[in-house]
C-alpha positions in Angstrom: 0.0 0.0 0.0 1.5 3.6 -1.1 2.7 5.5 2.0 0.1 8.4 2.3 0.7 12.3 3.0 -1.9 14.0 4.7 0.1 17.1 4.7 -1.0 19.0 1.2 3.3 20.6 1.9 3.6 23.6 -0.1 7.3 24.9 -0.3 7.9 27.8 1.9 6.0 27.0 4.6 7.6 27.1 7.7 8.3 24.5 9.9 6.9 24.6 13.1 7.5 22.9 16.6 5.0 21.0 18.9 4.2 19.8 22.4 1.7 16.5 22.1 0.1 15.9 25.5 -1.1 12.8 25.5 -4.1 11.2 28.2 -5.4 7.8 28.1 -8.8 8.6 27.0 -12.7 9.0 27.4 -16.0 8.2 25.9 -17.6 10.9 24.4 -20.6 10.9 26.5 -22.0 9.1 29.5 -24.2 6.5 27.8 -23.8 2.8 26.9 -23.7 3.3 23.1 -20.5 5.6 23.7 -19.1 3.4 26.8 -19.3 0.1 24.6 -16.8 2.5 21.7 -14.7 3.3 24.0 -13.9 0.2 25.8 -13.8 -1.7 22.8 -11.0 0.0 21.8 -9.3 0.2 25.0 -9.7 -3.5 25.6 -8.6 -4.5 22.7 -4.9 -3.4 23.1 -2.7 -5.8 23.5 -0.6 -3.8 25.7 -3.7 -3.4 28.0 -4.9 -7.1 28.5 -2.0 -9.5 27.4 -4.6 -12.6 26.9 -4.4 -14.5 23.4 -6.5 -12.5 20.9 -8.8 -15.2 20.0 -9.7 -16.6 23.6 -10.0 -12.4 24.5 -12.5 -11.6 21.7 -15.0 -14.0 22.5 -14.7 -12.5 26.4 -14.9 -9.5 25.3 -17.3 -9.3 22.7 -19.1 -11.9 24.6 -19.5 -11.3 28.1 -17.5 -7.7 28.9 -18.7 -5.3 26.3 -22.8 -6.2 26.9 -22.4 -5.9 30.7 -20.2 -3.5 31.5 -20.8 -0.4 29.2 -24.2 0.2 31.1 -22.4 -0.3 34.3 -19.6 1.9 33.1 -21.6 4.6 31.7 -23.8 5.2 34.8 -19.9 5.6 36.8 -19.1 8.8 34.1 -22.6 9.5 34.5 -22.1 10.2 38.1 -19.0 12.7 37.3 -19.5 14.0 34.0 -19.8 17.7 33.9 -21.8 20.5 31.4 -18.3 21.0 29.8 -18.2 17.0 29.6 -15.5 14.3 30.6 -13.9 15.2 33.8 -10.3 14.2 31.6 -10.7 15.6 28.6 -11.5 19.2 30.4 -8.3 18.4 33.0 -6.1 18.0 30.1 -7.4 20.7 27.7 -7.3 23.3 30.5 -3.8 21.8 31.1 -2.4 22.3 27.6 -3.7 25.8 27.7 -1.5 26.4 30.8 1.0 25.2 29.2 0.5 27.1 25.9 0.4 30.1 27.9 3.4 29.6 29.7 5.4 28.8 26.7 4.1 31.7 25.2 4.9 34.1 28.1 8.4 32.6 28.2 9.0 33.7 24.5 9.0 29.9 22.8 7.3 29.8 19.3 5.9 26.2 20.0 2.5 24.8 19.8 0.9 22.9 22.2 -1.6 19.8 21.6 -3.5 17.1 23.3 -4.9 14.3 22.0 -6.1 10.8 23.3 -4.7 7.1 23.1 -8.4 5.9 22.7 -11.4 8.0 21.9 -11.2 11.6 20.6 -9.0 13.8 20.1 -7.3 10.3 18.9 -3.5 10.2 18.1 -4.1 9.1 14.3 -6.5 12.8 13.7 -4.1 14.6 15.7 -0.5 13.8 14.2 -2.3 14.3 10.6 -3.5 17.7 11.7 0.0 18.9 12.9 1.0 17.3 9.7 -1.3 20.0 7.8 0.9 22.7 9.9 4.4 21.3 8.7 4.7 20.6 12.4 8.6 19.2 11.9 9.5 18.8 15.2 7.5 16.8 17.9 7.9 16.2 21.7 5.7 13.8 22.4 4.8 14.0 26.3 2.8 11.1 27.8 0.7 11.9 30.7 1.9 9.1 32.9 4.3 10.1 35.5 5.1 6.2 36.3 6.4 4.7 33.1 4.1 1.5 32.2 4.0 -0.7 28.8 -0.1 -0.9 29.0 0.1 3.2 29.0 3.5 5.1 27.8 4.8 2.2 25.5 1.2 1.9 23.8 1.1 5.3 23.0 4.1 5.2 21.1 2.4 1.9 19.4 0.2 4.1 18.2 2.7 7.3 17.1 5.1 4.7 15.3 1.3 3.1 13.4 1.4 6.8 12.1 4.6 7.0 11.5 4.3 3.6 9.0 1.2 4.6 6.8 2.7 8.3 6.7 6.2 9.3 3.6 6.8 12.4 6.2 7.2 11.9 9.5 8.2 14.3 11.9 11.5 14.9 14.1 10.5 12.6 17.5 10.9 13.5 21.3 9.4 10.9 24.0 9.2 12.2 27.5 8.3 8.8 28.6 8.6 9.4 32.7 8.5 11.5 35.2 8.0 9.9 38.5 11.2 11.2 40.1 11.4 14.4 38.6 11.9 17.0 41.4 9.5 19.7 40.0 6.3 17.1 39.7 7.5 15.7 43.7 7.6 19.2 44.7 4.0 20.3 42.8 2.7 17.2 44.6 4.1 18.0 48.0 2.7 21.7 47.3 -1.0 20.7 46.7 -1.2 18.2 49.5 0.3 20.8 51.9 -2.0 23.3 50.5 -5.2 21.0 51.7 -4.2 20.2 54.4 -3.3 23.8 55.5 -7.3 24.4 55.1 -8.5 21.1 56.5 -5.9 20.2 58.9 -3.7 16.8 58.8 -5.3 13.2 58.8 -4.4 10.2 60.6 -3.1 8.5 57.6 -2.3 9.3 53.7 -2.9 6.8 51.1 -1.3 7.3 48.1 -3.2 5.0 45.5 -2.1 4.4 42.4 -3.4 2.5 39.2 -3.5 -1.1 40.0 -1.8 -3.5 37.0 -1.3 -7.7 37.5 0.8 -8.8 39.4 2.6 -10.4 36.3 3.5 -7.5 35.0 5.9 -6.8 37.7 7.7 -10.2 37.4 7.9 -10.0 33.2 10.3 -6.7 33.9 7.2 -3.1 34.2 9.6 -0.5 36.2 5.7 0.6 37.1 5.4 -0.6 40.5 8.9 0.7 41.4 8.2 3.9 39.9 5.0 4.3 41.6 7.0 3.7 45.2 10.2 6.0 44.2 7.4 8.7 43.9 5.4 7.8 47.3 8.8 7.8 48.9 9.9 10.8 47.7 6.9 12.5 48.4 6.7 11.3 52.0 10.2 12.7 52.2 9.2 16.3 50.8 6.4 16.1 53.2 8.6 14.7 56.2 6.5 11.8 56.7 7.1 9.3 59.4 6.6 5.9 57.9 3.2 4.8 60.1 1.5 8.7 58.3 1.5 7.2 54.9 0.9 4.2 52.7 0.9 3.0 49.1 -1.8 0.8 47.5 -3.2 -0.3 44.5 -6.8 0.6 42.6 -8.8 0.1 39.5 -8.4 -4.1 39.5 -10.2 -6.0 36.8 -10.5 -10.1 36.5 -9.9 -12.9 39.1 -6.3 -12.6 38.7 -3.7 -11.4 40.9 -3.0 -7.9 40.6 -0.1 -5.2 42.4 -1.1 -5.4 46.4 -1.9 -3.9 48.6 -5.9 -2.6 47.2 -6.8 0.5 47.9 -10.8 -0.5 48.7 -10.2 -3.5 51.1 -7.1 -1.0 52.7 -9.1 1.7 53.3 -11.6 -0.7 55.1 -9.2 -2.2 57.4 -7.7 1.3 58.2 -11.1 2.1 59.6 -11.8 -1.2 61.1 -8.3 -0.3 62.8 -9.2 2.7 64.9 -8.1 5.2 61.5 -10.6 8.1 62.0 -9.4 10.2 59.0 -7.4 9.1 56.1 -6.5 11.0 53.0 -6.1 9.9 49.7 -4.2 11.2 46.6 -3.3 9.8 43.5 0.2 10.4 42.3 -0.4 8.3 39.4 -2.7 10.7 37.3 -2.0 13.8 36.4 -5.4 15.0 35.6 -8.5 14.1 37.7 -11.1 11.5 36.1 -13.3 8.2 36.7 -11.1 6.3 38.6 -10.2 9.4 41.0 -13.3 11.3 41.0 -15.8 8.0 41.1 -14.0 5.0 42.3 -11.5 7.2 45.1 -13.6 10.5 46.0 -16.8 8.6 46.0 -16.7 4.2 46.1 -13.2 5.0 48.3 -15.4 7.5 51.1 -18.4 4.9 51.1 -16.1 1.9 51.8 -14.0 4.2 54.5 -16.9 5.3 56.6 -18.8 2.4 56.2 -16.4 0.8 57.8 -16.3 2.9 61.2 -13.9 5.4 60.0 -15.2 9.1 60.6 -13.7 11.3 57.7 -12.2 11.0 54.4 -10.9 13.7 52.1 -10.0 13.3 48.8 -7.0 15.6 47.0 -7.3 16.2 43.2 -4.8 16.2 40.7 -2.4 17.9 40.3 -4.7 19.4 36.9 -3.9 22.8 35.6 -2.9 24.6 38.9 -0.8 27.2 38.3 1.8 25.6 40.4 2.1 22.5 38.3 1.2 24.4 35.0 4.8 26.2 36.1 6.7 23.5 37.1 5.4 21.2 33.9 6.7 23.8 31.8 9.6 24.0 33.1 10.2 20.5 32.5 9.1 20.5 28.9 11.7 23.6 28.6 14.4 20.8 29.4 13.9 18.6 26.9 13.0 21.6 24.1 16.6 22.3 24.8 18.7 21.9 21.1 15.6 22.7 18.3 15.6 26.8 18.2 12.0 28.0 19.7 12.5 31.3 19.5 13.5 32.6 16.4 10.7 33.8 13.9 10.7 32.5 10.7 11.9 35.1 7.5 9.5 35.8 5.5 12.0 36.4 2.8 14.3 33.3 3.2 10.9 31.5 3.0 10.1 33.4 -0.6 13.5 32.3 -1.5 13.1 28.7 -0.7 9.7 28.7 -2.8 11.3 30.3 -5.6 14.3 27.8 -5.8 12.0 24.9 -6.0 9.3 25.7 -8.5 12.7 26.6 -10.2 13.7 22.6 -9.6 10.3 21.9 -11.1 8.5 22.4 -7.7 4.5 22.0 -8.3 3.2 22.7 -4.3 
């Protein structure tokens, strides 16, 4: 099959630089139709469920995709908002940040999200910056904690571009930043900010994104990345080690997965005498379902239920100002080397077109 070129290049144009944010994803509304979409294509990554493709169709065409949509679609239901998915507004209103920043800090770069599954999807958003002459990319993963089922599938998808596509852009990956000392600090400064208004709990739990247990053995850094950030968090915040704990969310199937679980933890912490706990999520950079529904509101029910008296939630770190800062900063670092700043001459451009359509230059 001919390699295709979305791009319509005409000589002269200049080339342009871009930041690609990139989340996991979101249905595109609250409903079962939309839900079924969405987890069909999430489920059927191979870096999300490593089960044989054959025996994992017939599940999940079968059994997971008629039951759980509805089920799923009443959870976004319960946090959707009049601007729509919690995620997709965290990480729009966090690339504007960002744009802004760059902007105020004199860099000539855009800045983009787009989704690994659902819309914006990768695919529609590399063609678009394709359209610009976007020649330089730095492709920035929303995962702090580097994981194959979330960082390396979205560069699955980039490199699928990259094959169908004759021009492919200059490529960046930013593919961690667990240990970074901005995103620790930014973390430190939101929790300290809560708790300056509510006061200090009995116990923080830090839960992040649960993934099997096998992963960990096969060689994922994921569950050492996720407790390098807990413990240098607890560090920043001079934690002793009975004020905080690390745990595990968001489990799917009868398999093992990465212990201990946030749901049945919080439960015992209760049943232990634990009046208050906290909980943040150093794992997700922008609040949605599985923060805002599974933590802030399944986490408090299982908590109190369980004879603890109060539990607070901290957001994301989203598009405070703080972290909008601090991110920037970070993306400065690895902008370092392709010139940002430097307008493009209108006359060199001419030049350019001129020489072409004098080598027999068409576009």
């Amino acid at each position: 099959m001919p390699l295709s070129d979305p791009t319509g290049y005409q000589h002269g144009t200049p080339a342009q630089t871009a930041i690609l944010l990139v989340n996991l994803g979101t249905p595109d509304a609250p409903t079962a139709p939309a839900l079924k979409r969405y987890l069909r294509e999430f489920l059927s990554d191979p870096r999300v469920v490593e089960i044989p493709k054959p025996v994992w169709w017939l599940i999940l065409n079968g059994i997971i995709l008629p039951v759980r949509a509805a089920k799923s679609a009443a959870k976004y239901a319960s946090v959707w908002t009049p601007r729509g998915s919690p995620l997709q507004i965290g990480t729009a209103d966090l690339t504007a940040a960002v744009q802004a920043e760059l902007t105020a800090r004199g860099h000539l770069v855009q800045v983009h999200y787009a989704m690994r599954y659902g819309n914006p999807s990768l695919p529609a958003k590399l063609d678009e910056l394709a359209r610009q002459n976007v020649n330089r990319v730095l492709l920035v993963p929303l995962y702090p904690q580097y994981c194959a089922a979330t960082t390396a599938s979205t560069l699955d998808a980039v490199t699928a571009w990259f094959r169908r596509n004759r021009r492919v852009p200059e490529l960046r990956v930013l593919n961690h930043f667990h240990d970074v000392p901005s995103y620790i600090d930014a973390l430190a400064h939101k929790i300290q900010a809560h708790w300056q208004q509510h006061g200090r709990p009995d116990k923080l739990v830090l839960s992040f994104h649960g993934m099997p247990a096998r992963t960990l053995k096969l060689g994922d850094p994921y569950h050492c990345e996720c407790h390098k950030t807990a413990r240098l968090l607890a560090q920043r915040l001079q934690l002793a080690e009975t004020d905080w704990q690390v745990t595990f969310q968001s489990r799917f199937g009868r398999q093992e997965w990465l212990q201990p679980y946030t749901e049945p933890t919080l439960r015992a912490l209760a049943q232990s005498g634990v009046e208050r706990v906290d909980v943040a999520c150093p794992g997700f950079t922008v609040d949605c379902l599985e923060t805002l529904e599974e933590i802030a509101m399944e986490g408090k029910e299982a908590f109190l239920t369980s004879g603890g008296k109060t539990f607070h939630y901290i957001d994301c770190l989203n598009a405070d100002s703080h972290w909008a800062q601090a991110f920037t900063g970070l993306l400065e670092t690895q902008l370092q080397g392709w010139d940002t700043r430097t307008a493009p001459d209108p006359d060199a451009l001419a030049r350019s077109r001129e020489r072409a359509r004098a080598l027999g230059a068409t576009m």
